[in-house]
Backbone as a chain_set.jsonl record, in Angstrom:
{"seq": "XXXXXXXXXXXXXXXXXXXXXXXXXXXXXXXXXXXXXXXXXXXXXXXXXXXXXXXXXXXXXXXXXXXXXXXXXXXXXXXXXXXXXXXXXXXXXXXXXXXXXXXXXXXXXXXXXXXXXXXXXXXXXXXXXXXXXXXXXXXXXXXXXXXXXXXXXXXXXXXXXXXXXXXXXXXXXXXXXXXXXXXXXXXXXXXXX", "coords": {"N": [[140.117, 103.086, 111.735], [137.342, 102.89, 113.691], [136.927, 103.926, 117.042], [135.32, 102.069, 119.253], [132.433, 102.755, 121.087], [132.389, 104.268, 124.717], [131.814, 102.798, 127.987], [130.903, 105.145, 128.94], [129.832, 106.874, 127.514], [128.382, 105.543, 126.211], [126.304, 105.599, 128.061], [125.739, 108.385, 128.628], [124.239, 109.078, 126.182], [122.385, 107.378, 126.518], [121.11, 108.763, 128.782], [120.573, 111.443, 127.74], [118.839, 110.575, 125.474], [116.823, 109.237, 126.391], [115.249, 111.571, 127.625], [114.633, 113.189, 125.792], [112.917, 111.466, 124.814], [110.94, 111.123, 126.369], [108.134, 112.945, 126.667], [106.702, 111.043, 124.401], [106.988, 108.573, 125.885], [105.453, 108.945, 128.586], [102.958, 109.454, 127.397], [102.552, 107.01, 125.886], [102.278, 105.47, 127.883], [100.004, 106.622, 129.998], [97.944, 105.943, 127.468], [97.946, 102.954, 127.726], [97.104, 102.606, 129.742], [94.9, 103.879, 129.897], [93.154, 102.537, 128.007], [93.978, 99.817, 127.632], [94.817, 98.626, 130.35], [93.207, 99.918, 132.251], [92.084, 101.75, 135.141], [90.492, 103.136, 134.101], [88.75, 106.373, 132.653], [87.414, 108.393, 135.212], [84.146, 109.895, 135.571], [81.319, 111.876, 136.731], [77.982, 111.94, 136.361], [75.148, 114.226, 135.851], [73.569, 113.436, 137.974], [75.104, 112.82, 139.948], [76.301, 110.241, 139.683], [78.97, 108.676, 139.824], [81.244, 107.352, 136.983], [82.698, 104.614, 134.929], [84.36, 106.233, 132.302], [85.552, 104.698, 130.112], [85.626, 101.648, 129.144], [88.021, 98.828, 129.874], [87.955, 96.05, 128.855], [86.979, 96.019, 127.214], [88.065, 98.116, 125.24], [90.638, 96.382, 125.284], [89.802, 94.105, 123.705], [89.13, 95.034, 121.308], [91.34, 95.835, 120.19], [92.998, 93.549, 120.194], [91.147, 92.16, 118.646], [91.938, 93.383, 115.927], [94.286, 93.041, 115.585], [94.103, 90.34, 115.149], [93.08, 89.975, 113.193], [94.968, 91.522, 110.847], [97.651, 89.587, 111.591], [98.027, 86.717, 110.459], [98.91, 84.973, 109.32], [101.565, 82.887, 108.933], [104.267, 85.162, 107.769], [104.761, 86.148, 104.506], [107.592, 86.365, 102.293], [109.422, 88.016, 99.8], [111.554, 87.975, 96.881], [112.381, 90.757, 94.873], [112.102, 89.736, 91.377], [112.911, 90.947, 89.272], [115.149, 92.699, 89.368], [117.333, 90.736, 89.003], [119.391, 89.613, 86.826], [117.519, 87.7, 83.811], [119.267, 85.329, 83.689], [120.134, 84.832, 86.519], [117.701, 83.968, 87.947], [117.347, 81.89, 89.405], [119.136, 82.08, 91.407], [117.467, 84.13, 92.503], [115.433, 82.933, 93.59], [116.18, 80.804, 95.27], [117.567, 82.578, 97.234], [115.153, 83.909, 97.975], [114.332, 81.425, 98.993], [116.093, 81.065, 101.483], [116.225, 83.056, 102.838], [113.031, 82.772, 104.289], [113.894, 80.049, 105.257], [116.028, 81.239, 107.724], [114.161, 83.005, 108.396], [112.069, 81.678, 109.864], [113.288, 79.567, 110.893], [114.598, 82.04, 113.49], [112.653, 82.692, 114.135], [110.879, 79.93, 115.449], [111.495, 78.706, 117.711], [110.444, 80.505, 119.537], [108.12, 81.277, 122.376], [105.864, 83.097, 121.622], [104.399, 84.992, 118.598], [106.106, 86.519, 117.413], [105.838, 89.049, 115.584], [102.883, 89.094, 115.758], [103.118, 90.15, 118.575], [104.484, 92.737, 118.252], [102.483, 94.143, 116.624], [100.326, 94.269, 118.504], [101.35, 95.815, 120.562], [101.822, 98.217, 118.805], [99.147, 98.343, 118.065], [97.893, 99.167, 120.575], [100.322, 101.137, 122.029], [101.117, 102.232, 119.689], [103.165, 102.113, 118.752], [105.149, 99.246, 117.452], [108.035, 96.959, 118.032], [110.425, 95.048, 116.288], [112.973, 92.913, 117.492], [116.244, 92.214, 116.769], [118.001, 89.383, 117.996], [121.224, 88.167, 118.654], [122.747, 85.191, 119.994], [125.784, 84.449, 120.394], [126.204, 82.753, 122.369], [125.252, 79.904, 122.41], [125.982, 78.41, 120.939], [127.416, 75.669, 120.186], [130.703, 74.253, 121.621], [133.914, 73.831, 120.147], [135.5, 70.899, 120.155], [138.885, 69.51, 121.254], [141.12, 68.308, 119.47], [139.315, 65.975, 117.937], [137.4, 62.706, 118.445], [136.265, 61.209, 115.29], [133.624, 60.483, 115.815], [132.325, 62.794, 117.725], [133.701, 64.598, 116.246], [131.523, 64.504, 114.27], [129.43, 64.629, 115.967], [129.779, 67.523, 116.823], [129.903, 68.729, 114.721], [126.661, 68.09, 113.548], [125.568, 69.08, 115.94], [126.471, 71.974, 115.394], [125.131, 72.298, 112.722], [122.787, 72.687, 113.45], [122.439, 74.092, 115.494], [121.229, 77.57, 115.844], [121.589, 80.887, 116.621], [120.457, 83.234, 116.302], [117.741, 85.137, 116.951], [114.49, 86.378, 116.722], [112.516, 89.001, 118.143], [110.066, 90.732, 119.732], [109.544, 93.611, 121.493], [108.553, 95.814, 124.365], [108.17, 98.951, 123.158], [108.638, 101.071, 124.694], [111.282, 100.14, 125.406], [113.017, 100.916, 123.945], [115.609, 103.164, 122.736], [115.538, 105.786, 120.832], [118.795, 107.289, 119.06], [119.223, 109.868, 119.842], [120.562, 112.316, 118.806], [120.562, 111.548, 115.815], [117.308, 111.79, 115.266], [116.96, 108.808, 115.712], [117.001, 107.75, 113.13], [119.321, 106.14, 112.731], [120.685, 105.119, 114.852], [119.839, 102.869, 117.397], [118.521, 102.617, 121.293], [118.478, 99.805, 123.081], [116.975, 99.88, 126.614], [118.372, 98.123, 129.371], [118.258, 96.096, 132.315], [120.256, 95.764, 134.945], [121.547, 93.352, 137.619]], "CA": [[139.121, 102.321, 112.46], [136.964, 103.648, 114.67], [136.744, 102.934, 118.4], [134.038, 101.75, 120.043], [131.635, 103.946, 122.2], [132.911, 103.816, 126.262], [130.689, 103.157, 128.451], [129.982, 106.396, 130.229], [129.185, 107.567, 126.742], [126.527, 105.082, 126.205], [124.924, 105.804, 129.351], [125.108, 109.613, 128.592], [123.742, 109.103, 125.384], [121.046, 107.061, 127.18], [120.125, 109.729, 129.578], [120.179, 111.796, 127.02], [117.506, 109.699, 124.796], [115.433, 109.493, 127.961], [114.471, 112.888, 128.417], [114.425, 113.125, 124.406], [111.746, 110.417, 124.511], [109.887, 111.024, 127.714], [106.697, 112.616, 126.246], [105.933, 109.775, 123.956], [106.788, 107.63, 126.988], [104.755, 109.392, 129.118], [101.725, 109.599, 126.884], [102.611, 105.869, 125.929], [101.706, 104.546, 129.141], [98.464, 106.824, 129.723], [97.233, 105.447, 126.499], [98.079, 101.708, 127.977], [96.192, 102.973, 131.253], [93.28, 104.069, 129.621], [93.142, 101.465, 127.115], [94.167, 98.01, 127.832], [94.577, 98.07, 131.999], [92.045, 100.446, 133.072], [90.687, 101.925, 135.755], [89.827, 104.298, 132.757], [88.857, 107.779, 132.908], [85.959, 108.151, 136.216], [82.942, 111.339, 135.354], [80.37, 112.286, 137.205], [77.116, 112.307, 135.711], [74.749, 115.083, 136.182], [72.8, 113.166, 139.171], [76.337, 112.644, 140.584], [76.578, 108.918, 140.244], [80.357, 108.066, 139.048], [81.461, 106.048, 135.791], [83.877, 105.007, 134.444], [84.057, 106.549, 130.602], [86.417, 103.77, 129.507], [85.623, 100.133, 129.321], [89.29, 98.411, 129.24], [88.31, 94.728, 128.641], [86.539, 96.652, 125.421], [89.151, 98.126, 124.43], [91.935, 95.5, 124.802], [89.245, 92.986, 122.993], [88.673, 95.473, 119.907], [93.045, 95.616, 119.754], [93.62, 91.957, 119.58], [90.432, 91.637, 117.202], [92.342, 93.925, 115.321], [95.35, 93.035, 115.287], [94.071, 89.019, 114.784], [93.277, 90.494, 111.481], [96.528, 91.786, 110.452], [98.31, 88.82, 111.984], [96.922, 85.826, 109.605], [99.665, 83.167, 109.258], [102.913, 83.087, 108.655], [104.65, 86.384, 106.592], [105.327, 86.128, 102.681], [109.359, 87.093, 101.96], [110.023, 87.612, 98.324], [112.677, 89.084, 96.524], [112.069, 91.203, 93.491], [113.125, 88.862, 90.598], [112.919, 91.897, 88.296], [116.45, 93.056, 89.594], [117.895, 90.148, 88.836], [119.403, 89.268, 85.306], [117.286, 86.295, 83.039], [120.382, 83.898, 83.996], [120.236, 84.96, 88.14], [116.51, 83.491, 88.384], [117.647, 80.463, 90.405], [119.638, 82.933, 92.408], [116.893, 84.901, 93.273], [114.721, 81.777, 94.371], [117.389, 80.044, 96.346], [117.907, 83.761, 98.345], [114.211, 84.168, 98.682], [113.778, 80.294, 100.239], [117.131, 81.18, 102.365], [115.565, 84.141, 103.772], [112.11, 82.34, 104.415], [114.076, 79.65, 106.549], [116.082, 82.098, 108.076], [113.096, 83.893, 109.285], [110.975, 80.435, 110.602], [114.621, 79.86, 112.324], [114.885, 82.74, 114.096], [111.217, 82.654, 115.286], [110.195, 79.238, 115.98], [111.876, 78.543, 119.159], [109.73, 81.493, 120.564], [106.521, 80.895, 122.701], [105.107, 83.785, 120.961], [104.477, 84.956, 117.566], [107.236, 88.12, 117.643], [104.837, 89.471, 115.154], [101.675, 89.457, 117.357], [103.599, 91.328, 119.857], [104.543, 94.016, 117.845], [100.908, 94.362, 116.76], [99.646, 94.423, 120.008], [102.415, 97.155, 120.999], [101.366, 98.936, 117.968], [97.519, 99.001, 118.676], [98.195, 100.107, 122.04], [101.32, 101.925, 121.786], [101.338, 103.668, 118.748], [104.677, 101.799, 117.758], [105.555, 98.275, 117.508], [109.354, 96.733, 117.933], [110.954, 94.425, 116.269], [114.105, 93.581, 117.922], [116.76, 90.815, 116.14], [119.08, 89.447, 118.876], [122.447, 87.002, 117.799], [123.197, 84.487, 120.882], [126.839, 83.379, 120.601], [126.701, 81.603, 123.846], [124.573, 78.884, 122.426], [127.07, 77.895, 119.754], [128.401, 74.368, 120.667], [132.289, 74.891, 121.796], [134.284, 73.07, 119.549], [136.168, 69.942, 121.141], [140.305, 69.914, 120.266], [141.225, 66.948, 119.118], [138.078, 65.422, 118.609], [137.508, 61.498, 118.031], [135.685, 60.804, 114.646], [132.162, 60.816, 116.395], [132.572, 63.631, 118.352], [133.778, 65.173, 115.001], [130.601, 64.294, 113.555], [128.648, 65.278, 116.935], [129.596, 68.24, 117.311], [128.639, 69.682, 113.432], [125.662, 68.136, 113.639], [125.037, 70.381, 116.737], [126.992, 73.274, 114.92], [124.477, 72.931, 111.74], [121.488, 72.53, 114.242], [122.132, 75.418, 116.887], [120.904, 78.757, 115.277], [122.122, 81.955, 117.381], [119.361, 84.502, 116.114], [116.571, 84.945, 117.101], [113.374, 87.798, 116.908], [111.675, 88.971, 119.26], [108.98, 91.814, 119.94], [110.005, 94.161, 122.651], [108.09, 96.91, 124.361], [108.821, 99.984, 122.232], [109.247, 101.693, 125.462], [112.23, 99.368, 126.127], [113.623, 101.312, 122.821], [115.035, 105.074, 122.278], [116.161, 106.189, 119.527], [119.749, 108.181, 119.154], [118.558, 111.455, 119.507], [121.12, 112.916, 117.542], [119.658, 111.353, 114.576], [116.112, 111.328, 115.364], [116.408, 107.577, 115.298], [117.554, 106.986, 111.844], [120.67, 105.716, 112.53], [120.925, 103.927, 116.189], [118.623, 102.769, 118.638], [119.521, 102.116, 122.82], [117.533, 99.018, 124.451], [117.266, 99.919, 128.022], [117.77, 97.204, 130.013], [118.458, 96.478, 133.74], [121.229, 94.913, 134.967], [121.577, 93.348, 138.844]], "C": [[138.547, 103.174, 113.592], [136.549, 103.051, 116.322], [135.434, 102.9, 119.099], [133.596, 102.906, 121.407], [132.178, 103.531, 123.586], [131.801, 103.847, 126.886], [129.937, 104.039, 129.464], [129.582, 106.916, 128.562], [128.447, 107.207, 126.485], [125.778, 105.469, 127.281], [124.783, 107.709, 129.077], [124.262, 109.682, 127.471], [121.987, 108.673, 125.295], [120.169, 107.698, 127.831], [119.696, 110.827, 128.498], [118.731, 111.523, 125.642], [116.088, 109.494, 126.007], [114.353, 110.705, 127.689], [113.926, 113.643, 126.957], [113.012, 112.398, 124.031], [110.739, 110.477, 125.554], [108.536, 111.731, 127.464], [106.262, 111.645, 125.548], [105.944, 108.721, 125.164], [105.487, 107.943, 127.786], [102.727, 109.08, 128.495], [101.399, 108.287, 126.408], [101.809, 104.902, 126.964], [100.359, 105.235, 129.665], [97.407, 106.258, 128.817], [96.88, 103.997, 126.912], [97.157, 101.531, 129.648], [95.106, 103.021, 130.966], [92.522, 102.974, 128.854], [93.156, 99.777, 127.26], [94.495, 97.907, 129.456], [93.879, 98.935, 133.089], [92.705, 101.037, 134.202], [90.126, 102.69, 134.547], [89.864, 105.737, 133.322], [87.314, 107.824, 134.075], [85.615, 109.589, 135.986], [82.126, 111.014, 136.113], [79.399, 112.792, 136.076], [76.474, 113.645, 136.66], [73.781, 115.185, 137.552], [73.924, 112.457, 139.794], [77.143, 111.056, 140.738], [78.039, 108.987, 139.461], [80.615, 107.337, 138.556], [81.965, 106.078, 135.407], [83.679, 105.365, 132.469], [84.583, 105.693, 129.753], [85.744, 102.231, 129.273], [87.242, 99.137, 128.948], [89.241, 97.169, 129.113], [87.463, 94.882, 127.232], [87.176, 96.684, 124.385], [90.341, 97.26, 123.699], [91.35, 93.819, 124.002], [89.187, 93.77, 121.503], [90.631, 95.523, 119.345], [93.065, 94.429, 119.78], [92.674, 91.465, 118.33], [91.269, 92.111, 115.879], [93.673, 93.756, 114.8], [95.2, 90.912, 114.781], [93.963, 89.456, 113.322], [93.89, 90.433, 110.134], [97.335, 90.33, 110.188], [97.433, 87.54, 111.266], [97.613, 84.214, 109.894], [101.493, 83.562, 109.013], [103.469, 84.458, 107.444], [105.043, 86.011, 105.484], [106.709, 87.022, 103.035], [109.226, 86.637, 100.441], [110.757, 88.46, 98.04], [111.599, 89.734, 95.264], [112.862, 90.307, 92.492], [113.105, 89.742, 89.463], [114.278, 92.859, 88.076], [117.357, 92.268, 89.286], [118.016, 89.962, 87.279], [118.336, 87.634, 85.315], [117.945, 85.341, 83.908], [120.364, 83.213, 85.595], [118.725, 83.891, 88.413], [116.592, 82.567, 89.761], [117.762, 81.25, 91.483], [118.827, 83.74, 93.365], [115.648, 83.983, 94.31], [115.135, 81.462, 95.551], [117.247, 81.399, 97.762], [116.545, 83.857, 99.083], [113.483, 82.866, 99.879], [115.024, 80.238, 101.754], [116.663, 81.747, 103.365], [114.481, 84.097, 104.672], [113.133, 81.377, 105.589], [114.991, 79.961, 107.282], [115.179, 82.777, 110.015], [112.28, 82.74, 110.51], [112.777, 79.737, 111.356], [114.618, 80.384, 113.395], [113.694, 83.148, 114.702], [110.82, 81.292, 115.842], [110.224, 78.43, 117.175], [110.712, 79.553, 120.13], [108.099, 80.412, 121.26], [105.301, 81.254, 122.057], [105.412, 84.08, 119.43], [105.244, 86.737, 117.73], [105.843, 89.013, 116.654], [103.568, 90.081, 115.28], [102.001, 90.502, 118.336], [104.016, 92.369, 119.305], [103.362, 94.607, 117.331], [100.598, 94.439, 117.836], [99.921, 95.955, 120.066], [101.434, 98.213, 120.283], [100.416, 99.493, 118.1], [97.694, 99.944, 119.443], [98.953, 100.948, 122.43], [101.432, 102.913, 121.174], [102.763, 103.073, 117.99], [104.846, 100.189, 118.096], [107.357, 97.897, 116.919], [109.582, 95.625, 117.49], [112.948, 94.072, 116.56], [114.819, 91.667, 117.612], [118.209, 90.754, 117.413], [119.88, 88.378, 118.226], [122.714, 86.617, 119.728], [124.602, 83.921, 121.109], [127.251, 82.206, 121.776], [126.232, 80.352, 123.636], [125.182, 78.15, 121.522], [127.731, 76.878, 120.333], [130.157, 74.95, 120.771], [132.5, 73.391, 120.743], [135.696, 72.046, 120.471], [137.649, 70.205, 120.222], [140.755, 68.237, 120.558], [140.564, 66.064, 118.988], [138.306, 63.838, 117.425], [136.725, 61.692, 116.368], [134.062, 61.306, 114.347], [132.085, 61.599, 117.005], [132.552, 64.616, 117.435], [132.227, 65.333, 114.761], [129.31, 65.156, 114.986], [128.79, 66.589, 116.938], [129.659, 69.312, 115.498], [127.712, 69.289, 113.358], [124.941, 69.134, 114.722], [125.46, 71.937, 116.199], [125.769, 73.574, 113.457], [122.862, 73.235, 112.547], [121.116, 73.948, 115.048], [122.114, 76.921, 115.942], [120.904, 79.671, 116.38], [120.985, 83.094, 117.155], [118.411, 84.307, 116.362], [115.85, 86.713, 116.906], [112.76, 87.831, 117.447], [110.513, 91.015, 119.308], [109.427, 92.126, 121.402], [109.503, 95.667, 123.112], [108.475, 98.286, 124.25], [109.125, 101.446, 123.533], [110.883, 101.536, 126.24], [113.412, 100.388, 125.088], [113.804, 102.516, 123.087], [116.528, 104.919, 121.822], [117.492, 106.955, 119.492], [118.777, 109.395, 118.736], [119.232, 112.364, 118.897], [121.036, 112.696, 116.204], [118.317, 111.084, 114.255], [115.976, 109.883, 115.17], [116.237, 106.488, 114.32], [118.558, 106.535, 111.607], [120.824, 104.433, 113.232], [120.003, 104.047, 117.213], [119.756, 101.943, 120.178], [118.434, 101.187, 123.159], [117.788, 99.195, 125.788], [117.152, 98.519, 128.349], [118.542, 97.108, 131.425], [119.329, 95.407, 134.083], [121.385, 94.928, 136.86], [123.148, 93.528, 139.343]], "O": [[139.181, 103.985, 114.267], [136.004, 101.987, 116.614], [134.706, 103.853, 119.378], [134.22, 103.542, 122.257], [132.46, 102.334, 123.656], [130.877, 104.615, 126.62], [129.023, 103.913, 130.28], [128.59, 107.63, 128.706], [127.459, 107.924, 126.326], [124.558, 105.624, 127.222], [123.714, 108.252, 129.359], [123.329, 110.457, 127.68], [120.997, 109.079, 124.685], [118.946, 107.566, 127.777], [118.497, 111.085, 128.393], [117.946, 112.342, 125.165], [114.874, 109.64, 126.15], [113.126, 110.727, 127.589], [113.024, 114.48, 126.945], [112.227, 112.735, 123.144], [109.712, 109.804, 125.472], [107.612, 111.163, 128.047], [105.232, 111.168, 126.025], [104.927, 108.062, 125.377], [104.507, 107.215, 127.631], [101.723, 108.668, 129.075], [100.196, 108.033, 126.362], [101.03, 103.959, 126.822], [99.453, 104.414, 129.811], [96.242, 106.086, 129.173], [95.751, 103.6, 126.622], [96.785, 100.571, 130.323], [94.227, 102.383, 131.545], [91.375, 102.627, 129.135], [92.362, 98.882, 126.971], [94.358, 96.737, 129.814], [93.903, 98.806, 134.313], [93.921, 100.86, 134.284], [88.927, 102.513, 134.329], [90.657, 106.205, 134.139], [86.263, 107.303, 133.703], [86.467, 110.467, 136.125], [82.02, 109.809, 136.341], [79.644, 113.62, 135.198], [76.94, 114.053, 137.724], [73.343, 116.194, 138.105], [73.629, 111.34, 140.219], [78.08, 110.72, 141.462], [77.996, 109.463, 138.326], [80.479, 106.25, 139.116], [82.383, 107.173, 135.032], [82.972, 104.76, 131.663], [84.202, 105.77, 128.585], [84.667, 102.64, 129.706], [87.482, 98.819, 127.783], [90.36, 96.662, 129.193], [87.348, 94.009, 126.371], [87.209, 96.074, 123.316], [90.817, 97.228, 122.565], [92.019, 92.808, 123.788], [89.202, 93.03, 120.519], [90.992, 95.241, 118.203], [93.314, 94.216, 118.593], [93.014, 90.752, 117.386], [91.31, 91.384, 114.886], [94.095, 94.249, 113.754], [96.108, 90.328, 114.189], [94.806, 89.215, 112.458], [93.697, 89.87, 109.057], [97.633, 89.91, 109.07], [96.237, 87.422, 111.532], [97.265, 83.11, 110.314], [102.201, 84.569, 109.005], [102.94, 84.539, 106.336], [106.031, 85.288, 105.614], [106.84, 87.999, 103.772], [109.028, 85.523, 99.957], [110.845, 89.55, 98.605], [110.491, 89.351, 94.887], [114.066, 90.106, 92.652], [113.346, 89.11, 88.435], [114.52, 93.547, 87.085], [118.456, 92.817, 89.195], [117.051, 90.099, 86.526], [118.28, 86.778, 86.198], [117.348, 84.645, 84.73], [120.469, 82.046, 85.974], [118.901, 82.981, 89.223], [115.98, 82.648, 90.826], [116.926, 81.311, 92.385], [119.121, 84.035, 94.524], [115.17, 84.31, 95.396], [114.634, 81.736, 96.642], [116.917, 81.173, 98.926], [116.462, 83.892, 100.311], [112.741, 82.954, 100.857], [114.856, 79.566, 102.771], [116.592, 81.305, 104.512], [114.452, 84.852, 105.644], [113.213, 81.833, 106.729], [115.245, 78.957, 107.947], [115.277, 82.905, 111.235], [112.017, 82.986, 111.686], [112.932, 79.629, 112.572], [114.629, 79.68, 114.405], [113.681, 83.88, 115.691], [110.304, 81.447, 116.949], [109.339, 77.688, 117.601], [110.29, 79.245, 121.244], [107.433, 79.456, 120.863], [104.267, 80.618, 121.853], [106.422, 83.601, 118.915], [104.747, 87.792, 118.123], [104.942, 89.552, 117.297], [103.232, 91.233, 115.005], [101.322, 91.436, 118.761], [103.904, 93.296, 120.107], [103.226, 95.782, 117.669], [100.987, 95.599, 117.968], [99.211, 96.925, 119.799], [100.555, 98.874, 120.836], [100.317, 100.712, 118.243], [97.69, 101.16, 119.251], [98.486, 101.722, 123.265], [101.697, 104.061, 121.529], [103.27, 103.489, 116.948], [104.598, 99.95, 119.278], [107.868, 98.31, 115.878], [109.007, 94.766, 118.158], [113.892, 94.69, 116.067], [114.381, 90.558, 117.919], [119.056, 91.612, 117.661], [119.37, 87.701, 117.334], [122.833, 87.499, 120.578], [124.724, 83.0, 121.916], [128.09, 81.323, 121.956], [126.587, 79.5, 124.451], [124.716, 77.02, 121.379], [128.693, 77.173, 121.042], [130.655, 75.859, 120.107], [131.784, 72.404, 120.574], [136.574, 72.501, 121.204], [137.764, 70.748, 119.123], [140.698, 67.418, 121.475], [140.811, 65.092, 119.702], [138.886, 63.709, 116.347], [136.597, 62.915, 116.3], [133.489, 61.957, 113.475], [130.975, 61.25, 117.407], [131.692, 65.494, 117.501], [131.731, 66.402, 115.116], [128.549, 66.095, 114.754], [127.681, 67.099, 117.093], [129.419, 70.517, 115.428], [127.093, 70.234, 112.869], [123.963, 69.831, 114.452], [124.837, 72.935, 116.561], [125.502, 74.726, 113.115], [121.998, 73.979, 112.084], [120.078, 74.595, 115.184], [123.161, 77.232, 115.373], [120.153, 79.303, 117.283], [120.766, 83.835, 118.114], [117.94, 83.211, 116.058], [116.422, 87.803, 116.935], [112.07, 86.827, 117.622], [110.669, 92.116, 118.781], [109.635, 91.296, 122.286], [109.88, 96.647, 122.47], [109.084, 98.815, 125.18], [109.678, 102.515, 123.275], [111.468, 102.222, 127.078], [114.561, 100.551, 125.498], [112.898, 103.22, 123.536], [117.648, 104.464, 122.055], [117.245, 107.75, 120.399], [118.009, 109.695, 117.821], [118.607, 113.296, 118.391], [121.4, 113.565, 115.412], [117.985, 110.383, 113.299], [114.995, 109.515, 114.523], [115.808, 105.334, 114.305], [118.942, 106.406, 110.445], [120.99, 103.287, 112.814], [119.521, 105.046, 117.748], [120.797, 101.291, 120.263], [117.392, 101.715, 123.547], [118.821, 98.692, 126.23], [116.277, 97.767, 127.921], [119.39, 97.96, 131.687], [119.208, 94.276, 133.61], [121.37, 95.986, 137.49], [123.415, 93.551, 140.545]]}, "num_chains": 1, "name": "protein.A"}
C-alpha cells in the first residue's frame, strides 16, 4: 500500500507547479485584461490623440455570443451500445439513463450552468475546468437506535442527499503535476484562513 503524500510534499509539489505554470498564468490574465476587463491596450495616433485599441465590452459580448452557441441545453450522455453483447442492451440503457441522472444530480443544485463557466474560461482563458467535488459532510448522520419513523426519515434523506457535485473553476485555480505534464494529477490551489 502506498502512503499518502505529507503535507510539506504537497505544498512542495505546489510550489513547484507554480513556477511550472506561471507563463500560461501570466499570459492568462493579460489575455483576461485585454479582453474581458479592459482598460485595453492605449496608442497614440499620429495627431497624438490617445485610444484605446481594445474595446472590452466587445470583446466579452463576442465570448458569451460564442460560447451561447456551444452551450445549447442540456448535454447528450450515451454509451456505445456496440460494445455491449445483443443480450447486455438493457444494460447499456439502464447505465446510459444512470449516468444522465447522475449528471442532472450533480449539477442542478448549482446557480450556474458548470458548463457555461467552463466555456466562458475557455473563450477567455484558453482552457476551461471542470472540477467534480464529493461532499461527505452533507450525508445525513445515521441515528442509533432509531424509532420506526426516524428509520424511515432518515433513508428518505439518505436516498435524497447527493454528495457530488460539478462545478467550473478558474483554470488558474488548477496546476497540473509537473512531473507528468498534467496527465496524471492536478493541485487546486486554494486558500485557507
Amino acid at each position: 500500500m502506498i502512503a499518502p503524500p505529507s503535507a510539506r510534499d504537497i505544498q512542495a509539489l505546489a510550489a513547484e507547479a507554480e513556477v511550472y505554470w506561471r507563463p500560461f498564468h501570466l499570459q492568462a490574465e493579460e489575455d483576461r485584461k485585454l479582453c474581458v476587463d479592459g482598460p485595453g491596450v492605449i496608442q497614440t495616433l499620429p495627431d497624438g490623440q490617445l485610444v484605446d485599441a481594445t474595446n472590452p465590452p466587445t470583446a466579452k459580448a463576442k465570448r458569451d455570443t460564442s460560447v451561447n452557441h456551444l452551450i445549447t441545453n442540456f448535454p447528450t450522455i450515451t454509451i456505445d451500445k456496440s460494445a455491449f453483447p445483443p443480450s447486455d442492451k438493457n444494460k447499456a440503457d439502464l447505465l446510459e439513463q444512470a449516468l444522465q441522472a447522475i449528471f442532472w444530480r450533480a449539477t442542478a443544485g448549482k446557480s450556474h450552468d458548470p458548463h457555461r463557466g467552463a466555456g466562458l474560461n475557455a473563450a477567455g482563458l484558453g482552457m476551461g475546468v471542470l472540477y467534480i467535488a464529493i461532499d461527505f459532510t452533507r450525508m445525513p448522520e445515521k441515528p442509533t437506535d432509531p424509532s420506526p419513523d426516524e428509520q424511515r426519515e432518515y433513508t428518505w434523506e439518505w436516498k435524497n442527499t447527493f454528495p457530488v457535485e460539478i462545478l467550473s473553476v478558474d483554470p488558474r485555480e488548477i496546476l497540473p503535476d509537473p512531473g507528468t505534464d498534467g496527465e496524471r494529477w492536478v493541485i487546486r490551489k486554494s486558500k485557507t484562513t
